[in-house]
N, C-alpha and C positions, 0 to 999 in steps of 0.2 A: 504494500500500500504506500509505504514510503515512499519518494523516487525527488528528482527534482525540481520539481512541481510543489515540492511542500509547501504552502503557505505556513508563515512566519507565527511564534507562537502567540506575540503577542507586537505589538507595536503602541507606543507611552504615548507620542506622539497624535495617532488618531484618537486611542481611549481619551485624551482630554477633549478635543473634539468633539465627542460623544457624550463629555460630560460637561459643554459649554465651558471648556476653559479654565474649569473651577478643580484643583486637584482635592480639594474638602469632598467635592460631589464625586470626582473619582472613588474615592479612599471611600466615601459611606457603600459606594457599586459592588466594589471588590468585597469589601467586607462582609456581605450579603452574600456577593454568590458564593464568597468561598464558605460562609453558615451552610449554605445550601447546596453544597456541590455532591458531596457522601446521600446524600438523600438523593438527588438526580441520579448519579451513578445506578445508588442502587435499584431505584425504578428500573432504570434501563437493563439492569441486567436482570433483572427478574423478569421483563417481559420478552428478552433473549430468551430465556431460561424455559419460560413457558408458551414458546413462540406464539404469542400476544401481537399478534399485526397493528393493531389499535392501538393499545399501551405501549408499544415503543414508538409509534410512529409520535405521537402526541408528548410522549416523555423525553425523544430524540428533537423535537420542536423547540422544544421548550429550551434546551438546553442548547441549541446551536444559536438561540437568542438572546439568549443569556450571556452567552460567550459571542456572540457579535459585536454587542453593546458594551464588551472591556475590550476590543478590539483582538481578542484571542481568535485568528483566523485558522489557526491551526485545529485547535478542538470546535471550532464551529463547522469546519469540514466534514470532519470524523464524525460530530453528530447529526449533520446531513445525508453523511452514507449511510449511518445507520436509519433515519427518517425513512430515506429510499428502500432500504430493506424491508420496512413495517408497510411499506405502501404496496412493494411489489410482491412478498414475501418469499423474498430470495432469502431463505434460513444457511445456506448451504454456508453463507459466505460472513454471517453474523458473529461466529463467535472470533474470527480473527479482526474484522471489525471492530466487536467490543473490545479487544485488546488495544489496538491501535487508539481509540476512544478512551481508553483508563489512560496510556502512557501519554498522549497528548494532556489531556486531565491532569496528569501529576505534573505534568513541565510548565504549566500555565499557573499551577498555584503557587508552584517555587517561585516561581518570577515575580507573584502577585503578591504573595508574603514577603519577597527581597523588599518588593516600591513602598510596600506597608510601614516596614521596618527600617526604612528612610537608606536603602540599598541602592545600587545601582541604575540607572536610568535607561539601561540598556536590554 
């Protein structure tokens, strides 16, 4: 799924953008999705799990918008492949998906915990 085509995991520059400029309004964004992200997740893999066409399509939704809105284009990919999975019900190809989906997930929150914790801007 990887390849060179990856979209980036995250870019500071557009999330403020997203969040009018205001890094106060970034910082309350982040902090929310990352409250909420272990719960996304887990939706998501539970409707893998119980190939749920509905529940992942709508719980892969949610989550690629959630992750659009901090500029995380990497895991808003990952959770639009999976979206397309719940729509098309292409199961064959879900559980590597969700992999690719968690690993994106965890590289977006490192990054988002770095900005949090007054880390790197990059």
């Amino acid at each position: 799924m990887d390849d060179e085509r990856t979209p980036p995991d995250f870019d500071l520059d557009a999330a403020l953008v997203y969040s009018g400029g205001e890094m106060a309004v970034f910082r309350t964004v982040a902090e929310m999705f990352l409250s909420s992200l272990e719960e996304r997740l887990g939706a998501i893999a539970s409707a893998v799990a119980a190939h749920d066409d509905g529940a992942l399509e709508r719980s892969a939704h949610s989550l690629k918008g959630a992750a659009a809105t901090l500029a995380g284009a990497c895991l808003a990919d990952r959770a639009g492949a999976l979206e397309r999975i719940g729509r098309d019900g292409d199961w064959e190809v879900a559980e590597p998906a969700l992999e690719s989906l968690h690993a994106a997930a965890a590289r977006l929150s490192d990054v988002l915990r770095s900005h949090l914790e007054g880390g790197p801007a990059g």
